[in-house]
N, C-alpha and C positions, 0 to 999 in steps of 0.2 A: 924506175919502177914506182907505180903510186899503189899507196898502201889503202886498202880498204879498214874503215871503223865502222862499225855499226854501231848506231843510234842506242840500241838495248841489249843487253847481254844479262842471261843465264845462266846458274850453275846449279846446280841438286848434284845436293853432299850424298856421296855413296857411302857402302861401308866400306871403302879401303880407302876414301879419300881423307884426308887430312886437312881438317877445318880451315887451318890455317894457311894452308896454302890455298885453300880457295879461294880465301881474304886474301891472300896476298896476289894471287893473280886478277881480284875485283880491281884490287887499286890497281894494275897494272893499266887493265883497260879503262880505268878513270884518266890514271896520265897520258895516254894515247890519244884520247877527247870522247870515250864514249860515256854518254850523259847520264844512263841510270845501268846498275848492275847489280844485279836480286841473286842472295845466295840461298838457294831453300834447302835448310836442314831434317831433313826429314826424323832423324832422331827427336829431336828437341822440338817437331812440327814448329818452329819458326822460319823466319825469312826475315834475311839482314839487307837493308838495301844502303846502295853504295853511291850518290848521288853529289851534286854541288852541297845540297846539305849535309849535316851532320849526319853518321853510320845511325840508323836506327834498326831494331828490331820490333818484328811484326809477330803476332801470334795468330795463330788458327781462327779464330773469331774477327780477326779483323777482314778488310776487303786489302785485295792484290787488282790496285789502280793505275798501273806504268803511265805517268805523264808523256809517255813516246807513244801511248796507242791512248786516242782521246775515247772516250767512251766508252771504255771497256771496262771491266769489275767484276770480279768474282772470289769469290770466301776464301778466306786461305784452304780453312780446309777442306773445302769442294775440291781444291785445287790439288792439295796433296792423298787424295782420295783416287784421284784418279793415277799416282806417280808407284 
């Protein structure tokens, strides 16, 4: 059986989700090989991204730029405006 990874992986924290399992399923899919994985909390309007680099958080003013999709960008919270 060959396993599919994708390149990018999503998660938007609901309200019955559990922050930290969301973290904990981002590293999953890090260790598996997928290359970036964006948790977007919509409480906190940030996005923690989960990448070869260090976990960093993003705030609503900044841009949501996936190095898996060249040329794209858009505001965080353009982005959570629409979620």
């Amino acid at each position: 059986m060959q396993l599919f990874v994708p390149d990018l992986a999503i998660e938007i924290a609901s309200k019955t989700d559990r922050f930290e399992s969301l973290l904990a399923k981002a590293y999953r899919y890090r260790e598996c090989g997928t290359k970036e994985v964006y948790v977007f909390s919509i409480a906190t309007r940030q996005v923690f991204v989960c990448s070869q680099h260090p976990v960093t958080a993003m705030g609503e003013s900044e841009e949501f730029r996936p190095e898996q999709i060249p040329g794209f960008s858009i505001r965080i919270s353009d982005l959570l405006a629409m979620i």
